[in-house]
N, C-alpha and C positions, 0 to 999 in steps of 0.2 A: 504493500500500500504506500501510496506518497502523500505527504502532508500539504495541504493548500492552505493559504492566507487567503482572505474573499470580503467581500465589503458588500451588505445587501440591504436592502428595504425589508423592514419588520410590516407587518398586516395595519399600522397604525400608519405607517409609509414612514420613519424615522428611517434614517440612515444608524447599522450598525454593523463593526466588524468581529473578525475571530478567526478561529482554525480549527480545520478538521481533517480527519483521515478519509482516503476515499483511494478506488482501486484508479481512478483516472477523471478528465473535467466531468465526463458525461456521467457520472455516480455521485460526481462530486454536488452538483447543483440538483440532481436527483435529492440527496439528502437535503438540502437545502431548503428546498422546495415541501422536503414534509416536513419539516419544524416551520414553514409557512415565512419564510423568505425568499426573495426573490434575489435575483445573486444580479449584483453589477460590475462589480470583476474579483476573478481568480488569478490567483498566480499560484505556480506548483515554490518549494521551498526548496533551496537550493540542498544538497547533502539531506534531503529527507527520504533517497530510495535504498533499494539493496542495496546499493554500493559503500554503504555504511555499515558492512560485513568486514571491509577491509581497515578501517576504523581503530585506532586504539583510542583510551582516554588513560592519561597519565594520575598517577597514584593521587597528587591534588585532587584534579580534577573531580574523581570517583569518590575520596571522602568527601568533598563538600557537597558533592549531589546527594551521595548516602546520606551524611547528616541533616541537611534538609527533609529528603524525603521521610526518616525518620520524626521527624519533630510534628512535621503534618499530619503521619501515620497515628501518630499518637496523640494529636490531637483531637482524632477521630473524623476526621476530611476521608471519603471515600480516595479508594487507591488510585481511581484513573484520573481524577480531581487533582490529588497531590502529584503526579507526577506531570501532568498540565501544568499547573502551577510553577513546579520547578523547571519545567523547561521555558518557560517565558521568563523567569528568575537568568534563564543563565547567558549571559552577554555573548558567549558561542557558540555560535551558527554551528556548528557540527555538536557540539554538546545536546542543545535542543532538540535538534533534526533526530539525532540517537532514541531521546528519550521520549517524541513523541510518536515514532517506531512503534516503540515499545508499548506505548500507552495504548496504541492502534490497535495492536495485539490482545490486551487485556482487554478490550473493549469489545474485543471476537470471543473472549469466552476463555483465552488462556490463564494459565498461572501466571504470576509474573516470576516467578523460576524460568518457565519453561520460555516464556516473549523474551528473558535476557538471553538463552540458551541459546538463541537465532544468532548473537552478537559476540562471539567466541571470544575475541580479539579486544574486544570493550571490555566484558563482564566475566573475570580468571574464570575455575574451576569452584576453587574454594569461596566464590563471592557468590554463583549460581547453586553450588548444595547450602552453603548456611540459608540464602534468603528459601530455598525450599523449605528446611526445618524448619525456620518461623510460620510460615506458612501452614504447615503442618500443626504447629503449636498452638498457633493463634496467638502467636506474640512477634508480630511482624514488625514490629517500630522498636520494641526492645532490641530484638536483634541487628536491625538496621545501625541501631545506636551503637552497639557493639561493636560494629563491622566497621562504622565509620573509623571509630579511635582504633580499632585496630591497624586500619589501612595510613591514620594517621601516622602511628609510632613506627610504622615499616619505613615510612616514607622520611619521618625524622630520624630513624637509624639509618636511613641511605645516605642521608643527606649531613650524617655527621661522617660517615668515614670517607665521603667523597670528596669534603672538603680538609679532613686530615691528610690527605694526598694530593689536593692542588699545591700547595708550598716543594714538596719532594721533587712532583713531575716540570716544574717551572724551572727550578735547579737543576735538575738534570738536562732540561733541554737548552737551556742557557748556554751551560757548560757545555755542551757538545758547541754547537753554536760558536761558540768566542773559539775551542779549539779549532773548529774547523776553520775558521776566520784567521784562526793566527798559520794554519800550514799551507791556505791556499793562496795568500796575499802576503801577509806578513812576513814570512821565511822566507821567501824564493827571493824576494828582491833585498834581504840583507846579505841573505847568504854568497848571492851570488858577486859581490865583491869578491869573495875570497873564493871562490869558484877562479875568477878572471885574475888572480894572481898566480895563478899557476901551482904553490905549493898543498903538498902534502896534507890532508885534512882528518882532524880525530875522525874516528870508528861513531863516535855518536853523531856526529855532523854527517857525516855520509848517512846514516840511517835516516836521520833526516830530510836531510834535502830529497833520500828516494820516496819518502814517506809522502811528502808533499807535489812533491813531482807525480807520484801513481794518484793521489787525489785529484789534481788538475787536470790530468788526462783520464782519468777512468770515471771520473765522476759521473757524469749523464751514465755510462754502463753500469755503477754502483744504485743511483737511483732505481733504475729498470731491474737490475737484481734484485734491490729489497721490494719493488712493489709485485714481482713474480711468486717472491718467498710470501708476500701477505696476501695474495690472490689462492695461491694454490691452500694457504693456510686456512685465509675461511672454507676453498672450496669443501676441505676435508671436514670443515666443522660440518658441513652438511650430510655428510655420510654417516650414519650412524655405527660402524665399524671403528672408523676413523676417531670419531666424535669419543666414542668409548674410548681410549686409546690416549687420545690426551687429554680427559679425565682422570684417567686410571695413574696418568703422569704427573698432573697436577698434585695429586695427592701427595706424592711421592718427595715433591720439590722441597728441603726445609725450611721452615720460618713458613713459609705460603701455602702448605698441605694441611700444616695445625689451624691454619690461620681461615680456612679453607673450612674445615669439620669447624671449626667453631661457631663458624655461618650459619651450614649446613643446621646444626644441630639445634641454634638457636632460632632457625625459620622452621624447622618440625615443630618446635614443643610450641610454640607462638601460634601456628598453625591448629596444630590437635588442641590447644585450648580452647581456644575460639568454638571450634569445632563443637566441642565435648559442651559448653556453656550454652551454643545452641540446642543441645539432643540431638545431634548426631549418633546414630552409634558408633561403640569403639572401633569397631573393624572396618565400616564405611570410611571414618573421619581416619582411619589409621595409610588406607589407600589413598583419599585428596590429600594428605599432608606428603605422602611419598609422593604424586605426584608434582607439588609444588617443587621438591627440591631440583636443584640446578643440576647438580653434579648426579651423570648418568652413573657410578659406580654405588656412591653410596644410595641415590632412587631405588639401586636392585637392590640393595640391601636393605632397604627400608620394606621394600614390599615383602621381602621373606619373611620381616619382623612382622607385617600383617596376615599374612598366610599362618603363622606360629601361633598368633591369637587367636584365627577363626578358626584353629583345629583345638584351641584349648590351653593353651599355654597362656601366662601372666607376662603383661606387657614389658617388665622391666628386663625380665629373662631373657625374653626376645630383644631386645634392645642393647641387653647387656653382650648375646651373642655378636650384635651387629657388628661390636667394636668402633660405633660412630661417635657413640655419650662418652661426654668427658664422663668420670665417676660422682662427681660434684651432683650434677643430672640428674644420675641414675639413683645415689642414693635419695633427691627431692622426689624423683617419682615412685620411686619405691615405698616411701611414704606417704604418699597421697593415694598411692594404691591399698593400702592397709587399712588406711582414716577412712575412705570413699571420700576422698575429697581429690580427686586425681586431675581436677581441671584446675581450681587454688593452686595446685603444688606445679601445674605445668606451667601456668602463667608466669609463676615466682622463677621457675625453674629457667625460663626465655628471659626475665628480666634479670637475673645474675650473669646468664650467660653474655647478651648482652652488653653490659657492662663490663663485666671479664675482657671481651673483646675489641670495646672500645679502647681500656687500658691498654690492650696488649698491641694493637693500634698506634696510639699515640706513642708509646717506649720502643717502635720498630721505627716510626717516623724521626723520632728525637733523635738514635743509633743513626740513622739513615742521613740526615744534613750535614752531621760533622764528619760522618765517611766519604760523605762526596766532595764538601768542601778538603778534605785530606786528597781525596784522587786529584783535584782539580789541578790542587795545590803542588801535587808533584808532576803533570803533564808540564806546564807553566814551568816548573825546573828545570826540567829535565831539556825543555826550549830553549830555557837561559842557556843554560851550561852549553848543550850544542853552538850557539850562536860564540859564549863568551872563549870556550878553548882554542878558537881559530886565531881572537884576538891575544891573547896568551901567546901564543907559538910565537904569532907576529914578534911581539914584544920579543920572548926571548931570542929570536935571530935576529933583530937589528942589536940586540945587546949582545 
């Protein structure tokens, strides 16, 4: 269905506008015409057809719609009302056009699980089973509410380690940068004085001048090499052989594989809370949280940990086999599996982790600036000293 904007004459002849779903114009003024309006003009809404399948909405984005739709839900505003509402609330044309899709849908008789299920790409996995569960519940605005601050604190955990790495990545590219800048420019034309005196030249000074010399010639080939190695790189991210494979590597890598499972482990428990606070069951909620993870290695190993539950085994066991949970984790859900309280104890158990990781974070970042200003520091030497031994020698033979 596509969404029209339309401006019509009410039965009193007032002029009034609005919006509605219809399969095309000639349905569209159909319907118009039996709410006893007569239509003056239509316009279809730009980004209001399928093609807002291809569509994502950014983690913002979905909490602030969530939280609204929430607030209205619970107000007690019928659902296709509040989602009305929030699409004319929202200043983007692809925001609204999304959701009043959706509202189309609901308006046909669907859940609204099933009207976001259309919108893969919009509406994750774990966003379309919670809002089912409410649904199910009959606590459809509580959940909402949930889902919101949840989607919120992912997005503020993204957005704290993304920013403890802009300072790292700026220094490193700098520094590549000024060295590059000093061996394609800067070297050749000092060096090459003592090039044109004819003598004898240290072992570092030759290295040099080759080093700089293979940059200025090989360069455009260097480019086209790394962008072949980054071409063929993603290609293989596409492979799902491949894809395994430098997962399975990742892990492996140290400081970045711990760093890695930390993640990991703290987007499961964050995950299966949520979950578990909706009424999901364990075993359902146990397969969307393995799906959520990133990393294809430890996904398998999360879904064995759900397979081990729906034959009867206790979650921790299974967890504890995976080898993914720090033990910190395992011992908070082990307890929460004892109390019944195993959604409290998972939330707690994502919010230590975390923060664990945040720390662990910032003291790799803090390690990581004075190691590179130490590299920087001795490329820039080791420059000098090539440049200044030529002048040396000079020295001692007119002496």
């Amino acid at each position: 269905m596509t969404t029209f904007d339309y401006r019509a004459h009410d039965a009193h002849g007032r002029v009034c506008k609005g919006r509605l779903e219809a399969d095309g114009p000639l349905h569209a003024r159909q319907l118009l015409r039996e709410r006893g309006l007569w239509p003056l003009k239509l316009n279809a809404r730009e980004g209001a057809g399928p093609r807002l399948r291809n569509d994502r909405l950014g983690a913002a984005e979905l909490a602030l719609l969530t939280l609204q739709l929430s607030t209205l839900v619970q107000a007690g505003l019928p659902l296709e009302e509040a989602l009305d509402a929030v699409a004319k609330q929202s200043s983007r044309r692809k925001v609204a056009g999304l959701l009043s899709a959706v509202r189309s849908r609901v308006m046909e008789g669907h859940a609204l699980a099933m009207a976001l299920s259309m919108f893969p790409r919009a509406f994750p996995e774990l966003f379309r089973a919670t809002v089912a569960a409410g649904e199910r519940s009959g606590h459809l605005g509580e959940v909402l509410e949930q889902l919101a601050a949840y989607t919120q604190a992912r997005q503020a955990s993204r957005q704290k380690i993304q920013m403890a790495l802009v300072y790292p990545l700026i220094l490193m590219l700098a520094s590549v940068a000024i060295v590059g800048f000093l061996l394609g420019f800067v070297v050749p034309d000092v060096v090459k004085i003592f090039v044109d005196s004819g003598q004898p030249l240290p072992w570092l000074t030759q290295a040099l001048i080759g080093v700089s010399n293979g940059l200025r010639e090989h360069f455009p080939w260097l480019i086209f090499g790394l962008a072949m190695l980054a071409g063929l790189w993603r290609w293989s991210l596409r492979k799902a052989t491949w894809r395994l494979h430098w997962h399975r590597l990742a892990l492996n890598v140290p400081v970045m594989g711990d760093v890695l499972r930390a993640v990991e482990a703290a987007r499961f428990a964050s995950t299966l809370a949520i979950l578990g606070r909706s009424a999901v069951p364990l075993v359902d909620a146990l397969e969307i949280a393995a799906a959520v993870i990133g990393n294809l290695k430890i996904r398998s190993r999360m879904v064995d940990v759900a397979r081990s539950v729906r034959e009867g085994a206790t979650l921790t066991r299974g967890l504890e086999l995976s080898g993914d949970i720090p033990p910190m984790m395992l011992h908070m859900i082990a307890s929460g599996e004892r109390a019944g309280e195993l959604d409290r104890m998972l939330a707690k158990a994502a919010e230590q982790q975390e923060n664990s990781l945040a720390a662990r974070i910032a003291l790799v970042v803090s390690l990581f600036e004075p190691a590179m200003l130490v590299v920087m520091g001795g490329v820039v030497l080791l420059i000098v000293m090539a440049i200044l031994l030529p002048i040396l020698s000079l020295n001692q033979l007119v002496n």
